[in-house]
C-alpha positions in Angstrom: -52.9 46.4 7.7 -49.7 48.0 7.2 -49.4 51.7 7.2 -46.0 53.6 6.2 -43.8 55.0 8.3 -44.1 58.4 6.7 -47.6 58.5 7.0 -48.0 57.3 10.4 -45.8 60.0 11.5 -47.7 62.8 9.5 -51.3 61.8 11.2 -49.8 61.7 14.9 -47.6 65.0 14.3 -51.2 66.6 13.1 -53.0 65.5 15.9 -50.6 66.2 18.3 -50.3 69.9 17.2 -54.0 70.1 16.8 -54.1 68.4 20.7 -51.8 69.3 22.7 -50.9 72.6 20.9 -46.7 72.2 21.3 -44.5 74.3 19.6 -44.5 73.5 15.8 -40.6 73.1 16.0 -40.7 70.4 18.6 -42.8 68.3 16.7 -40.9 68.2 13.9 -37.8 67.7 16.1 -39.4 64.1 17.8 -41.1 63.0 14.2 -38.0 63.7 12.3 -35.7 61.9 15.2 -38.2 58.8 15.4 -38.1 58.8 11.7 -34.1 58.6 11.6 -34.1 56.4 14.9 -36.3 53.4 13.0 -33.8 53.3 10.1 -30.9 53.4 12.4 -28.3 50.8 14.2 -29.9 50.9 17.3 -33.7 50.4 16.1 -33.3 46.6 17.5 -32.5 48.0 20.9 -35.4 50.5 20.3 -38.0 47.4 19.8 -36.7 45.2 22.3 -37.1 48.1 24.9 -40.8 49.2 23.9 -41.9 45.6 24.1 
């Protein structure tokens, strides 16, 4: 099953708010760098290191 990207990032940035109850600001910060890291250079170096 293959979800996209945007999508995936919406449903963990409600739950973490709803969850953990951060600052609104800070999760848009991590979503909207994770979202810019995964279409960068360095996402190869970003896989390799998470698995």
């Amino acid at each position: 099953m293959q979800v996209p990207l945007w999508l995936a990032l919406l449903v963990v940035g409600y739950l973490g708010v709803k969850l953990i109850r951060p600052p609104v600001w800070l999760i848009a910060v991590i979503l909207l760098g994770g979202f810019l890291l995964a279409d960068s250079v360095l996402a190869p170096a970003i896989n390799a290191l998470v698995k």
